[in-house]
TIRO-821730 format. One line per field, with one value per residue: chain; residue number from 1; y, x, z of N, C-alpha, C in turn. Coordinates in pm, whole numbers, m for minus. Atoms other than C-alpha are relative to their C-alpha. Layout:
<zapas>
chain = [A,...] .
resi = [NUM,...] .
n.py = [Y,...] .
n.px = [X,...] .
n.pz = [Z,...] .
ca.py = [Y,...] .
ca.px = [X,...] .
ca.pz = [Z,...] .
c.py = [Y,...] .
c.px = [X,...] .
c.pz = [Z,...] .
</zapas>
This chain:
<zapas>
chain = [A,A,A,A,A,A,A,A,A,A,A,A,A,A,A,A,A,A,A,A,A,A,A,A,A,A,A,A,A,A,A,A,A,A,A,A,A,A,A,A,A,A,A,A,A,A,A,A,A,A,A,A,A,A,A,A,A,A,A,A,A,A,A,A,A,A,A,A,A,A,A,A,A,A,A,A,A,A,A,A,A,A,A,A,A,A,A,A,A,A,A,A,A,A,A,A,A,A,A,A,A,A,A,A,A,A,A,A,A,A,A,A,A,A,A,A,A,A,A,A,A,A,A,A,A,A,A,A,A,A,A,A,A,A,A,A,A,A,A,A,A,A,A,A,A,A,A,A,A,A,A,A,A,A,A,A,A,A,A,A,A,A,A,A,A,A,A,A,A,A,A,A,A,A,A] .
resi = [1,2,3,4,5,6,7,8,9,10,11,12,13,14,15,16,17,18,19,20,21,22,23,24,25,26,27,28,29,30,31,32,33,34,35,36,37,38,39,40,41,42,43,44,45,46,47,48,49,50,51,52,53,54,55,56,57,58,59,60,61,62,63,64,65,66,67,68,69,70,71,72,73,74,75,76,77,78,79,80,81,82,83,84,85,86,87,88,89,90,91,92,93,94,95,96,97,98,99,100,101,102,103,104,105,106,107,108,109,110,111,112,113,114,115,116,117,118,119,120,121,122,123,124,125,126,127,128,129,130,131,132,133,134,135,136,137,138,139,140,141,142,143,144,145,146,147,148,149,150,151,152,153,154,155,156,157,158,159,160,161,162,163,164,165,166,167,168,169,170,171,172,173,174,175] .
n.py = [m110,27,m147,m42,m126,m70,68,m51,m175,12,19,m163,m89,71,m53,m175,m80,14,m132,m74,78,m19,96,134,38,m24,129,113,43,9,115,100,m5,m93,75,m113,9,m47,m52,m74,m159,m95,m168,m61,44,24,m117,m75,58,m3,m98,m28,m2,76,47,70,65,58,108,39,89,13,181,m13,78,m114,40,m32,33,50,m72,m58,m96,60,89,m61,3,m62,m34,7,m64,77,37,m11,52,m37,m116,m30,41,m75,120,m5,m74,76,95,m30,76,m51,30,m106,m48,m185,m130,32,m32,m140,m6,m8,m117,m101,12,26,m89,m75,94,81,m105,115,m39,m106,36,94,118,18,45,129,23,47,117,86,57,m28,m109,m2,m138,2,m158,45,m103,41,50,m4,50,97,5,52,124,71,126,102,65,m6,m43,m159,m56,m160,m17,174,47,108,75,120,m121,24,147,m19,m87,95,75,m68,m18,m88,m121,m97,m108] .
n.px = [m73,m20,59,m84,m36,104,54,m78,67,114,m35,m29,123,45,m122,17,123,35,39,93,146,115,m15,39,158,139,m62,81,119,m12,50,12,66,m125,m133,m113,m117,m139,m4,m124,m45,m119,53,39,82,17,29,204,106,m60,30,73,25,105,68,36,m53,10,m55,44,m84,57,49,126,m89,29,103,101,102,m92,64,154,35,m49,m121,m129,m112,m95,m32,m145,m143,m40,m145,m16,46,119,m22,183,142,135,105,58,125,77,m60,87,m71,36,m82,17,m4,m40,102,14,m76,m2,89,m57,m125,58,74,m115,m122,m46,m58,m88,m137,m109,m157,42,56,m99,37,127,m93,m40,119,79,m57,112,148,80,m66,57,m18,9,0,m102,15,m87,m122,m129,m131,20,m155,m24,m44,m13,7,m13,124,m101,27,41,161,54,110,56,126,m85,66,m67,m13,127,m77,m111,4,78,m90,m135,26,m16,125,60,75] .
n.pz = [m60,m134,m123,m109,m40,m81,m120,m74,m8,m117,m119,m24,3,m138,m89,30,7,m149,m44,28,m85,111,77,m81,m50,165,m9,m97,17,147,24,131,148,31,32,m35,99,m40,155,m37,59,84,m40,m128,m4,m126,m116,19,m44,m188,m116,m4,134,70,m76,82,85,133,54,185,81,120,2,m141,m119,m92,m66,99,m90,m97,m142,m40,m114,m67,23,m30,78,m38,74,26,146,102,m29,m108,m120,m43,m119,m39,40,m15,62,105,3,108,73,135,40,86,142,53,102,m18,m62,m134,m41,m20,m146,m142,m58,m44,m154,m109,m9,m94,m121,53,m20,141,7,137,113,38,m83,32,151,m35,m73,181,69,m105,30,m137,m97,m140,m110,m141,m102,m77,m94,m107,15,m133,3,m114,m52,122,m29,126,88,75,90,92,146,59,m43,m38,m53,m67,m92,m125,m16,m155,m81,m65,m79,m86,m105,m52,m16,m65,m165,m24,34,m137,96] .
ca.py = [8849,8841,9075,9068,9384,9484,9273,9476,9858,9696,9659,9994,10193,10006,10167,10531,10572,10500,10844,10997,10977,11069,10823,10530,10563,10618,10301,10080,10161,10124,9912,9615,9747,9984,9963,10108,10224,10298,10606,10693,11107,11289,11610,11904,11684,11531,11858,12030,11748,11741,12126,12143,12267,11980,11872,11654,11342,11248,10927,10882,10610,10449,10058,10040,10003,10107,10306,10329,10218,10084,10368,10482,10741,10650,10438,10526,10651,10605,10844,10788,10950,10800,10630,10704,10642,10660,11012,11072,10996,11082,10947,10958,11209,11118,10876,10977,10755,10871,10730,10999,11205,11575,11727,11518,11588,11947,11931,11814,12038,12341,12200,12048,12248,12447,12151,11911,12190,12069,12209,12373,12310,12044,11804,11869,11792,11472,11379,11386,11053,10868,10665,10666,10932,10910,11186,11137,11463,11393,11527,11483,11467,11416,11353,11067,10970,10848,10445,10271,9983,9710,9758,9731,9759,10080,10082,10448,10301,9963,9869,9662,9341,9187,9515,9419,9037,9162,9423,9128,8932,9187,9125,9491,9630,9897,10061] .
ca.px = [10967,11069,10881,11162,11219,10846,10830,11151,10998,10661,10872,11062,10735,10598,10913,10858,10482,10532,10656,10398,10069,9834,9980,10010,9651,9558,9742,9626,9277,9339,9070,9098,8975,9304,9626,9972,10203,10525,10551,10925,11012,11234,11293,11188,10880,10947,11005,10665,10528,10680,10633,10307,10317,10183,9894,9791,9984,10036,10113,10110,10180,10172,10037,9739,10008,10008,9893,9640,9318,9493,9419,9153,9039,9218,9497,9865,10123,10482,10714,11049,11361,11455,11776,11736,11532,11174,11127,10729,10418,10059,9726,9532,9188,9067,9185,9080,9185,9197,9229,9377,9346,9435,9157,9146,9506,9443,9159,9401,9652,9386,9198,9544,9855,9879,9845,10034,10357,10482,10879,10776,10607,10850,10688,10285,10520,10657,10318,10135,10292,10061,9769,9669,9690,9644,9571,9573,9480,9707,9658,9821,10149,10469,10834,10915,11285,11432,11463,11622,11451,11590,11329,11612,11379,11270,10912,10782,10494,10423,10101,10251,10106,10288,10263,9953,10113,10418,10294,10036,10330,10589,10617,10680,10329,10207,9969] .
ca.pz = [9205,9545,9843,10073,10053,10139,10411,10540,10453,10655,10929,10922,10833,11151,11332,11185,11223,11605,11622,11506,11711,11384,11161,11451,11523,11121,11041,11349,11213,10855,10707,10508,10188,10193,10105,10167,9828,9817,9520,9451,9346,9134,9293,9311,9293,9643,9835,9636,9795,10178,10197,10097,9751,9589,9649,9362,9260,8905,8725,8303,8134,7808,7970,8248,8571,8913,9004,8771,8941,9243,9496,9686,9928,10267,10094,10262,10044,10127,9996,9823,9689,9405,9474,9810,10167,10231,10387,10408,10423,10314,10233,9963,9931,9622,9323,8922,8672,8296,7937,7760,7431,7366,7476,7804,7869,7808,8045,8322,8252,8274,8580,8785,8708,8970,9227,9019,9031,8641,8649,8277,7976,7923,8179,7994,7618,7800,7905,7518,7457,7782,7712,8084,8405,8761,9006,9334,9621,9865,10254,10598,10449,10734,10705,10879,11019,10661,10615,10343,10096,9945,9654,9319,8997,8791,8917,9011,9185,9437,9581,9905,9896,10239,10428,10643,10704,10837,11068,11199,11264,11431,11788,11846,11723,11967,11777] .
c.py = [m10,136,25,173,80,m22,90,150,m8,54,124,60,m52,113,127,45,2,118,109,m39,m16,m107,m129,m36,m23,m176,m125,7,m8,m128,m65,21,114,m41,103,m22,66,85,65,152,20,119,117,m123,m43,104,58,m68,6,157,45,49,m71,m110,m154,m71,m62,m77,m11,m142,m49,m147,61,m45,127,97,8,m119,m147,63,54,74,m70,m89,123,8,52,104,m3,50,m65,m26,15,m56,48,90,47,m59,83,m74,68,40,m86,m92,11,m38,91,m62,102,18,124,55,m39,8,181,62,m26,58,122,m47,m53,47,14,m116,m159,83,m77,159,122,m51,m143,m99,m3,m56,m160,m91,m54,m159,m105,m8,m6,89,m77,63,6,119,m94,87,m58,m20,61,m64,m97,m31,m88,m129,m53,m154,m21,25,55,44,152,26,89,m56,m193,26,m110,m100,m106,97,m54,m162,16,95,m98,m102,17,m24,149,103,30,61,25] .
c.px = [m9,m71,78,m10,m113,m34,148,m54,m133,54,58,m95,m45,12,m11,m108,5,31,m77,m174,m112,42,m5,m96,m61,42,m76,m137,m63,m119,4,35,150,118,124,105,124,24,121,m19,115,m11,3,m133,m44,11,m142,m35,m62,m7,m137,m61,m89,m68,m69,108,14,80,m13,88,m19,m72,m101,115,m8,39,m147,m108,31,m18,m108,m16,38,144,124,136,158,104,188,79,37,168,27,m128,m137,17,m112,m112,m135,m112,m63,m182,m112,120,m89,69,m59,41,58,46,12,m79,m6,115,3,m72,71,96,m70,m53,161,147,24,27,65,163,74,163,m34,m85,33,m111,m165,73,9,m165,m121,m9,m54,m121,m93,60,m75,m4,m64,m16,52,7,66,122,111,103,11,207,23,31,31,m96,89,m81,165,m81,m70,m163,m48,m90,m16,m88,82,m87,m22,m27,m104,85,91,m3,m96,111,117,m44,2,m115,m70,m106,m167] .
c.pz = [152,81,74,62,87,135,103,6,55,123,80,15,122,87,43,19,152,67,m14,24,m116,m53,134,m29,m159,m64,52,m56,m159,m21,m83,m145,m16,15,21,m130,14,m178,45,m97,22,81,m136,22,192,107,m43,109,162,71,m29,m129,m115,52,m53,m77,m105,m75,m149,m41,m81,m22,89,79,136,m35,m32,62,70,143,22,147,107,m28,89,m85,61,m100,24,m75,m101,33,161,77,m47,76,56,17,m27,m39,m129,23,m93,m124,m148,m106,m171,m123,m52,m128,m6,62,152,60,3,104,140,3,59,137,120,4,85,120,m34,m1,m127,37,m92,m57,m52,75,m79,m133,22,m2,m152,m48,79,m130,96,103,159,90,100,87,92,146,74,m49,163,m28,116,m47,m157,56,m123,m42,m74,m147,m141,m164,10,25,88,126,99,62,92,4,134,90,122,60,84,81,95,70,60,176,113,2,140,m70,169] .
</zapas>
Protein backbone atom coordinates (compact mmCIF):
# COMPACT_ATOMS: atom_id res chain seq x y z
CA UNK A 1 0.00 0.00 0.00
CA UNK A 2 1.28 3.18 -0.94
CA UNK A 3 2.02 6.23 1.89
CA UNK A 4 1.88 8.95 -0.51
CA UNK A 5 -0.75 10.29 0.77
CA UNK A 6 0.78 10.44 4.42
CA UNK A 7 3.74 11.84 3.34
CA UNK A 8 1.38 14.69 1.79
CA UNK A 9 -1.04 15.15 5.20
CA UNK A 10 2.78 15.29 7.07
CA UNK A 11 3.41 18.07 5.08
CA UNK A 12 0.05 19.96 5.36
CA UNK A 13 -0.22 19.15 9.20
CA UNK A 14 3.39 20.71 9.25
CA UNK A 15 1.62 23.82 7.51
CA UNK A 16 -1.45 23.96 10.01
CA UNK A 17 0.29 23.44 13.36
CA UNK A 18 2.48 26.56 12.49
CA UNK A 19 -0.48 28.51 13.37
CA UNK A 20 -0.90 27.46 16.39
CA UNK A 21 1.88 28.24 18.98
CA UNK A 22 0.71 25.18 21.49
CA UNK A 23 0.63 22.60 18.93
CA UNK A 24 4.04 23.94 17.01
CA UNK A 25 5.91 23.72 20.16
CA UNK A 26 3.94 20.24 21.30
CA UNK A 27 4.90 18.69 18.02
CA UNK A 28 8.60 20.10 17.71
CA UNK A 29 9.03 18.32 21.07
CA UNK A 30 7.18 15.24 20.40
CA UNK A 31 9.25 12.33 21.47
CA UNK A 32 10.23 9.42 19.61
CA UNK A 33 8.27 6.89 21.41
CA UNK A 34 5.01 8.84 20.00
CA UNK A 35 3.14 8.87 17.22
CA UNK A 36 0.74 10.96 15.15
CA UNK A 37 -2.93 9.15 13.93
CA UNK A 38 -5.08 10.25 11.66
CA UNK A 39 -8.90 9.07 13.21
CA UNK A 40 -11.69 9.87 10.60
CA UNK A 41 -15.59 10.96 12.20
CA UNK A 42 -19.05 10.51 11.41
CA UNK A 43 -20.81 13.41 12.68
CA UNK A 44 -22.30 14.54 15.19
CA UNK A 45 -19.33 12.60 16.52
CA UNK A 46 -16.80 15.15 15.07
CA UNK A 47 -18.44 18.36 16.39
CA UNK A 48 -19.02 16.45 20.19
CA UNK A 49 -15.53 16.25 19.74
CA UNK A 50 -14.29 19.94 18.37
CA UNK A 51 -16.71 21.61 20.92
CA UNK A 52 -15.74 19.94 23.73
CA UNK A 53 -18.43 17.51 24.38
CA UNK A 54 -16.54 14.53 23.92
CA UNK A 55 -14.07 13.80 25.71
CA UNK A 56 -13.46 10.11 25.38
CA UNK A 57 -12.70 8.43 22.06
CA UNK A 58 -14.07 5.10 21.15
CA UNK A 59 -13.07 2.39 18.74
CA UNK A 60 -14.87 -1.45 18.58
CA UNK A 61 -14.12 -3.88 16.50
CA UNK A 62 -14.59 -7.40 15.72
CA UNK A 63 -10.33 -8.03 14.63
CA UNK A 64 -7.34 -6.52 16.97
CA UNK A 65 -6.76 -3.16 14.49
CA UNK A 66 -5.77 0.23 15.02
CA UNK A 67 -6.17 1.56 17.07
CA UNK A 68 -6.27 -1.05 19.33
CA UNK A 69 -3.06 -0.93 21.36
CA UNK A 70 -1.43 1.58 19.12
CA UNK A 71 -1.81 4.78 21.28
CA UNK A 72 -0.37 6.17 24.10
CA UNK A 73 -0.44 9.05 26.46
CA UNK A 74 1.06 12.08 24.42
CA UNK A 75 0.33 10.45 20.94
CA UNK A 76 -1.24 13.27 18.35
CA UNK A 77 -4.48 12.62 16.94
CA UNK A 78 -5.49 14.12 13.69
CA UNK A 79 -8.99 14.64 13.12
CA UNK A 80 -11.09 13.82 10.05
CA UNK A 81 -14.44 14.20 8.38
CA UNK A 82 -15.26 11.37 6.81
CA UNK A 83 -15.27 12.12 3.19
CA UNK A 84 -13.90 15.22 3.89
CA UNK A 85 -10.67 17.48 5.18
CA UNK A 86 -8.72 17.14 8.24
CA UNK A 87 -10.22 19.85 10.57
CA UNK A 88 -8.60 19.21 14.21
CA UNK A 89 -6.47 18.16 16.36
CA UNK A 90 -5.88 16.61 19.84
CA UNK A 91 -3.71 14.43 21.86
CA UNK A 92 -4.21 11.62 23.57
CA UNK A 93 -4.48 11.48 27.83
CA UNK A 94 -4.80 8.10 28.37
CA UNK A 95 -5.16 4.81 26.08
CA UNK A 96 -7.41 1.49 27.57
CA UNK A 97 -7.60 -1.33 25.50
CA UNK A 98 -10.38 -4.04 26.09
CA UNK A 99 -11.35 -7.66 25.09
CA UNK A 100 -14.88 -7.63 25.39
CA UNK A 101 -17.85 -9.67 26.84
CA UNK A 102 -21.25 -8.42 28.17
CA UNK A 103 -20.43 -7.58 31.31
CA UNK A 104 -17.23 -5.67 30.19
CA UNK A 105 -19.15 -3.83 27.58
CA UNK A 106 -21.71 -3.00 30.12
CA UNK A 107 -19.01 -1.79 32.36
CA UNK A 108 -17.96 0.76 29.66
CA UNK A 109 -21.13 1.79 28.83
CA UNK A 110 -21.89 2.55 32.73
CA UNK A 111 -18.42 4.07 33.46
CA UNK A 112 -17.99 6.14 29.71
CA UNK A 113 -21.32 7.17 28.26
CA UNK A 114 -21.52 10.35 29.13
CA UNK A 115 -17.95 11.21 27.73
CA UNK A 116 -18.21 8.91 24.85
CA UNK A 117 -21.71 11.07 23.72
CA UNK A 118 -23.43 7.53 22.06
CA UNK A 119 -26.31 9.28 19.55
CA UNK A 120 -28.87 6.49 21.36
CA UNK A 121 -29.12 3.16 22.46
CA UNK A 122 -28.67 2.23 18.97
CA UNK A 123 -24.88 2.98 18.94
CA UNK A 124 -24.31 0.56 22.67
CA UNK A 125 -26.81 -2.37 20.34
CA UNK A 126 -24.28 -1.79 17.39
CA UNK A 127 -21.43 -2.20 19.68
CA UNK A 128 -22.55 -6.00 21.29
CA UNK A 129 -21.24 -7.52 18.14
CA UNK A 130 -17.17 -6.14 18.97
CA UNK A 131 -14.65 -8.41 20.28
CA UNK A 132 -12.29 -5.46 21.06
CA UNK A 133 -12.67 -1.50 22.33
CA UNK A 134 -10.49 1.35 22.54
CA UNK A 135 -10.85 4.45 24.65
CA UNK A 136 -8.86 7.07 24.32
CA UNK A 137 -9.28 10.68 26.86
CA UNK A 138 -8.65 13.10 24.56
CA UNK A 139 -7.40 16.90 25.65
CA UNK A 140 -6.14 20.12 24.01
CA UNK A 141 -8.38 19.66 21.22
CA UNK A 142 -8.14 22.77 18.25
CA UNK A 143 -9.62 23.25 14.87
CA UNK A 144 -7.09 23.75 12.57
CA UNK A 145 -7.49 25.56 8.95
CA UNK A 146 -9.15 22.35 7.09
CA UNK A 147 -6.66 20.31 4.59
CA UNK A 148 -7.57 17.66 2.34
CA UNK A 149 -5.93 13.84 2.19
CA UNK A 150 -5.44 11.75 -0.47
CA UNK A 151 -5.97 8.74 2.00
CA UNK A 152 -8.85 6.50 -0.44
CA UNK A 153 -9.54 3.21 1.69
CA UNK A 154 -12.34 2.50 4.41
CA UNK A 155 -9.97 2.62 7.37
CA UNK A 156 -11.48 4.64 10.48
CA UNK A 157 -8.15 4.73 12.03
CA UNK A 158 -4.12 5.27 10.70
CA UNK A 159 -1.15 5.24 12.82
CA UNK A 160 1.24 7.56 10.38
CA UNK A 161 4.18 5.72 9.80
CA UNK A 162 6.12 8.51 7.38
CA UNK A 163 4.86 11.48 9.39
CA UNK A 164 8.14 12.08 11.40
CA UNK A 165 10.39 11.41 7.93
CA UNK A 166 8.69 13.93 6.08
CA UNK A 167 8.60 16.70 8.53
CA UNK A 168 12.62 15.86 9.01
CA UNK A 169 12.91 16.39 5.47
CA UNK A 170 10.68 19.62 4.72
CA UNK A 171 12.79 22.51 4.09
CA UNK A 172 10.17 24.74 5.60
CA UNK A 173 10.27 23.32 9.31
CA UNK A 174 10.19 26.24 11.78
CA UNK A 175 9.23 24.64 14.70
Amino acid sequence: MSVDWQNDCAAAFERSVQLHPYWRNYVAKLPAQNNVHLAVFVEPYLSFVLNGRKTVESRFSSVRCPPYKRVAPGDVILLKQSSGPVVGICRATSASYYQLDKATLRELKSRFSKMICPESEKFWQDRSRASFATLITIADVCELGPFLVAKKDRRGWVTMVKWRESLCLSPQLSF
